[in-house]
C-alpha positions as semicolon CSV with decimal commas, in nm:
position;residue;x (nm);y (nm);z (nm)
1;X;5,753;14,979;15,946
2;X;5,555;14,856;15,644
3;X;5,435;14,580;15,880
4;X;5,272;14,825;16,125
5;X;5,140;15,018;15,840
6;X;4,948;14,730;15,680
7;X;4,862;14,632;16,035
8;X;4,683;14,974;16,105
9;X;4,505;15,013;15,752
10;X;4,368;14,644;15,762
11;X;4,293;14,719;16,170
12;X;4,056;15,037;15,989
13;X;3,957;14,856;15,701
14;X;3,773;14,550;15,921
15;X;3,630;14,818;16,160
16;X;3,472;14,967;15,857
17;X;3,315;14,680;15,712
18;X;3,207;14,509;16,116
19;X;2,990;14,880;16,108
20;X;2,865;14,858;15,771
21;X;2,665;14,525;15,804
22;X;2,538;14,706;16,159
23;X;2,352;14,994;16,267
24;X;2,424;15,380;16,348
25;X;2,468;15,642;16,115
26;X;2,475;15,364;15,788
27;X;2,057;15,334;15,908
28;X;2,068;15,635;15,717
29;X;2,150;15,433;15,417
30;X;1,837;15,241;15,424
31;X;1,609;15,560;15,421
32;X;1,462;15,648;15,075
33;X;1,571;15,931;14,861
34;X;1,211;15,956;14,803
35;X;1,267;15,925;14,394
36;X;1,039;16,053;14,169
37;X;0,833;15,762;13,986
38;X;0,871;15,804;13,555
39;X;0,558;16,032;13,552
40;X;0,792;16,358;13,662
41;X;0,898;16,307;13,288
42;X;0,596;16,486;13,177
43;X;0,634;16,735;13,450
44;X;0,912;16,893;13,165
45;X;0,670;16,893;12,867
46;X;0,427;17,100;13,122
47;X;0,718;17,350;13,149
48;X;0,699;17,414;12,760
49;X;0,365;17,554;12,800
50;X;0,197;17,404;12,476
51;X;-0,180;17,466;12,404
52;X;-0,433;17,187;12,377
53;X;-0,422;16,996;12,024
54;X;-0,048;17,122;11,983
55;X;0,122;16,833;11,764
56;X;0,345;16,628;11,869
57;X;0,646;16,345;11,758
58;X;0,714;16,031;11,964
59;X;1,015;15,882;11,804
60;X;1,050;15,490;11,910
61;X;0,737;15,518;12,090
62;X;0,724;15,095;12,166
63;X;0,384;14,992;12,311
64;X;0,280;15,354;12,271
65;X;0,242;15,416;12,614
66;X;0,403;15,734;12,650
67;X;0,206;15,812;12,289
68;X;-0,139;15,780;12,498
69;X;-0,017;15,953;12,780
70;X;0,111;16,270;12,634
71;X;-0,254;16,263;12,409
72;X;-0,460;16,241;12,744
73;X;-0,253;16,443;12,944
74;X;-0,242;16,711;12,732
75;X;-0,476;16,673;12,451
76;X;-0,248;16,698;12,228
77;X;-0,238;16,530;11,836
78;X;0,057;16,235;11,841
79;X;0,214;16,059;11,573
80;X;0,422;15,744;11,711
81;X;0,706;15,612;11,480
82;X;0,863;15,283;11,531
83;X;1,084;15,047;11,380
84;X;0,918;14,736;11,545
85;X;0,605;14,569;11,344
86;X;0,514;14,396;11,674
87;X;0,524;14,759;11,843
88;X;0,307;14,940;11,649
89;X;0,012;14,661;11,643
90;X;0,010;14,644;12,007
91;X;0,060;15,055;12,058
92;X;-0,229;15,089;11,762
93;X;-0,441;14,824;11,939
94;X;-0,400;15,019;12,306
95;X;-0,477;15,369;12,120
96;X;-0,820;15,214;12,040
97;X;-0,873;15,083;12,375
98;X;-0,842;15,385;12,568
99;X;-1,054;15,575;12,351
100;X;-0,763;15,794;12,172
101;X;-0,820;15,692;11,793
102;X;-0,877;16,044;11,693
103;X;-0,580;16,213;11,907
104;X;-0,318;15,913;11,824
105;X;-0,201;15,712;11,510
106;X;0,127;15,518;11,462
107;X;0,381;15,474;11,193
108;X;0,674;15,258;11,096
109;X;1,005;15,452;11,012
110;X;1,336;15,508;11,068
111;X;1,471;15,796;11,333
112;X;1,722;15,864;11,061
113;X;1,487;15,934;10,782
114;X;1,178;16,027;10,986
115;X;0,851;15,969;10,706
116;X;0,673;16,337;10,806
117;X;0,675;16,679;10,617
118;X;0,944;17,004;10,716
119;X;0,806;17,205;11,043
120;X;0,505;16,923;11,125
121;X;0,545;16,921;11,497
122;X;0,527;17,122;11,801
123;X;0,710;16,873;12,008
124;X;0,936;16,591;12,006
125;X;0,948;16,309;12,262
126;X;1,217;16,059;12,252
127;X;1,287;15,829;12,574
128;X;1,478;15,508;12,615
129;X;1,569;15,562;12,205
130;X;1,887;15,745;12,175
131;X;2,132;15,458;12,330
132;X;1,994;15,216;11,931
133;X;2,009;15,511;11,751
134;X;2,278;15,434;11,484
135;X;2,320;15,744;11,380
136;X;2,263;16,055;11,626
137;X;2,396;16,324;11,394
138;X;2,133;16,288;11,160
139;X;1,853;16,193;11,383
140;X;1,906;16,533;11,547
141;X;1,862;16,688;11,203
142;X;1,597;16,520;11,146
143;X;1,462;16,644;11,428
144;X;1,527;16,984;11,410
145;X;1,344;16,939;10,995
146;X;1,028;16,812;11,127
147;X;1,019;17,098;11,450
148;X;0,792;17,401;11,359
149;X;1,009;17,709;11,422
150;X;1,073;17,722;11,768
151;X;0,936;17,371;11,852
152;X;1,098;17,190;12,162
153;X;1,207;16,850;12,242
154;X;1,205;16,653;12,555
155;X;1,496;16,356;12,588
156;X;1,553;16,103;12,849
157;X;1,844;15,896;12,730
158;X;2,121;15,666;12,969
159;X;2,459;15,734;12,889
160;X;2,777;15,533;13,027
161;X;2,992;15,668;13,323
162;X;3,352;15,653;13,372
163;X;3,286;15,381;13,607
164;X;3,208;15,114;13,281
165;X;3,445;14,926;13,200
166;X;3,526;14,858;12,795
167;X;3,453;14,486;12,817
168;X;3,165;14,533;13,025
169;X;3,068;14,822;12,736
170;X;3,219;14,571;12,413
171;X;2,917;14,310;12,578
172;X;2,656;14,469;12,707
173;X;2,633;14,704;12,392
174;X;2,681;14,445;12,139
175;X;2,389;14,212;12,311
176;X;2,183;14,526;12,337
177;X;2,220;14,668;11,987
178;X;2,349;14,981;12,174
179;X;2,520;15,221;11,973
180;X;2,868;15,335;12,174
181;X;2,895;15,662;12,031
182;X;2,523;15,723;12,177
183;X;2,646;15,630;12,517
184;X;2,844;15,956;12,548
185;X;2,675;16,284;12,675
186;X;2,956;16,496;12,466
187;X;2,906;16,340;12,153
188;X;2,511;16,320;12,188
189;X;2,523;16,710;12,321
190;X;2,750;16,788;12,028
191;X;2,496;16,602;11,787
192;X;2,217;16,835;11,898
193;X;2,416;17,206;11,869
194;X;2,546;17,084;11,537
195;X;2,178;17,033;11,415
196;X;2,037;17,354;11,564
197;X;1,892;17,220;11,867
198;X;1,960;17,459;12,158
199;X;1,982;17,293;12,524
200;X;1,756;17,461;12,742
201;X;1,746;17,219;13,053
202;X;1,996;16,969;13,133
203;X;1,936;16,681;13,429
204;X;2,124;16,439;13,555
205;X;1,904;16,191;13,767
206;X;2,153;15,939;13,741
207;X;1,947;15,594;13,921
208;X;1,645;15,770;14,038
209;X;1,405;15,604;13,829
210;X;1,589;15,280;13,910
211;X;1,534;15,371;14,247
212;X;1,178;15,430;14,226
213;X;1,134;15,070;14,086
214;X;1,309;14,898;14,314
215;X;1,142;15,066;14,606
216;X;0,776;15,009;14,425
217;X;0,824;14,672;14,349
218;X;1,149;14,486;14,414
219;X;1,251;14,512;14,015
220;X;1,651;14,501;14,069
221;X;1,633;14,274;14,335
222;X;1,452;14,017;14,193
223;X;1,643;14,081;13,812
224;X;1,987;14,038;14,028
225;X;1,894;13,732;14,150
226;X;1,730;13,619;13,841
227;X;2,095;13,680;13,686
228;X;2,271;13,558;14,019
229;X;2,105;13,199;13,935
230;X;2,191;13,219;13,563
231;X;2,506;13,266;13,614
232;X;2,551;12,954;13,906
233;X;2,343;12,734;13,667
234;X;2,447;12,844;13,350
235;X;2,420;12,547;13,152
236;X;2,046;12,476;13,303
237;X;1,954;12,796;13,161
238;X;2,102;12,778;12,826
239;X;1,923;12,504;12,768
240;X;1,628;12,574;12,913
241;X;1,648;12,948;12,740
242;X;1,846;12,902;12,425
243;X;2,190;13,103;12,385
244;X;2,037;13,420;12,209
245;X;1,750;13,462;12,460
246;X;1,983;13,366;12,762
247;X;2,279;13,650;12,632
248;X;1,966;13,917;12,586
249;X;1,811;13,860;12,906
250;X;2,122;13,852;13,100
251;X;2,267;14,215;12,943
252;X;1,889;14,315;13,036
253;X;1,946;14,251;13,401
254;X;2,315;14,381;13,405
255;X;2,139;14,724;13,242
256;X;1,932;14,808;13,531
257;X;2,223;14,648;13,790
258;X;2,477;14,921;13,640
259;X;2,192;15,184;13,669
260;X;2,172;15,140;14,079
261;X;2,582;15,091;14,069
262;X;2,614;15,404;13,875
263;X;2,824;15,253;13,546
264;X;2,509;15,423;13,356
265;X;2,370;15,685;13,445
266;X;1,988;15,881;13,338
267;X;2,001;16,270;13,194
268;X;1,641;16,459;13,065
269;X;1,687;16,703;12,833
270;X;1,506;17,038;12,733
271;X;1,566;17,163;12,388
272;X;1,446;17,373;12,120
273;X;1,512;17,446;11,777
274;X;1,690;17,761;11,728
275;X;1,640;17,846;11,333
């Protein structure tokens, strides 16, 4: 009996996998989910309804980019705060390209002990920050100090899924200087009520922007088979890399991998300061 049983559920499993390399209703697979590109972001600042010149926080704001957007956009006044000396020359240095000097100016500081006055700012906007934030709890107060009464946030963060596994977590976070208490949506949602923040909007887009990417330009295909070849030649790439730069790269890759496999997955957030 266990025999035939085996016998019939390998029988269904082959069937299944003969159809999935074919055609028929897994065509439907190939067909885009028509994702939104990373400019819907600032389709949930346009929901706040802020006036022209409103002020306006971009914690980790990198190369600025976002910075300049949100200040041409919008014409709104933003302050950019980074940890990164190499950031903020390069964000400064694109300001002053595009003409923004007057709208945009950049800062070093810490998310934890953000360098600007009580009730400064209209708006916060904080993506790709939370998961190196070593501290949430007190970046969200920090938050909610520098928010004028009633200001608003906007948050796109990853977080992990139940589908991560702990040694995949232990090394990809370590590599990444990821924080794993960030990496939880309970914790991080706690972090915010506990401050004052009140969460108005809550979306899960899980690998949509990874999505987009990959559709606009091959991104995870050609970082999975950039990491495919590191690992077959591993020692090639070592030394042609270095250890450090080899261990970085190759969490990098894994990152946007687990996006499209759904081990992390994307959430925006809406939220305003309640006191």
């Amino acid at each position: 009996m266990t025999d035939n049983v085996n016998t019939e559920k390998l029988n269904t499993i082959y069937e299944y996998i003969r159809v999935a390399h074919g055609g028929g209703a897994y065509e439907k697979l190939d067909e885009s989910l028509q994702p939104r590109p990373p400019e819907m972001l600032y389709d949930f600042v346009e929901r706040l309804n802020l006036v022209s010149g409103s002020t306006v926080l971009d914690v980790g704001c990198g190369y600025g980019n976002n910075t300049c957007d949100l200040a041409r956009r919008f014409n709104f006044q933003v302050k950019g705060i980074d940890i990164v000396d190499d950031h903020l020359e390069f964000a400064q240095n694109a300001a002053l390209k595009q003409g923004l000097a007057e709208q945009v100016s950049f800062i070093k500081g810490s998310l934890e002990s953000i360098p600007f006055e009580d009730a400064t700012f209209d708006l916060i906007w904080c993506r790709d920050v939370l998961e190196q934030v070593q501290n949430v709890r007190q970046f969200a107060r920090e938050c909610d100090r520098v928010l004028k009464p009633n200001g608003s946030m906007v948050i796109y963060t990853i977080f992990a899924t139940e589908l991560m596994e702990p040694k995949e977590a232990a090394r990809l976070y370590k590599t990444l200087g990821v924080v794993p208490e960030s990496m939880s949506a309970s914790f991080v949602e706690e972090c915010f009520k506990d401050a004052g923040l009140q969460i108005l909007t809550t979306e899960v887009i899980g690998s949509e922007l990874m999505q987009y990417y990959e559709e606009r330009d091959g991104r995870a295909t050609k970082e999975l088979m950039r990491l495919a070849r590191m690992i077959l030649a591993k020692e090639k790439f070592l030394s042609q890399l270095g250890q450090t730069n080899y261990e970085v790269t190759s969490a990098l890759y894994h990152w946007a991998i687990y996006q499209l496999i759904g081990k992390l997955s994307s959430t925006i957030y809406t939220l305003r300061k309640t006191v």
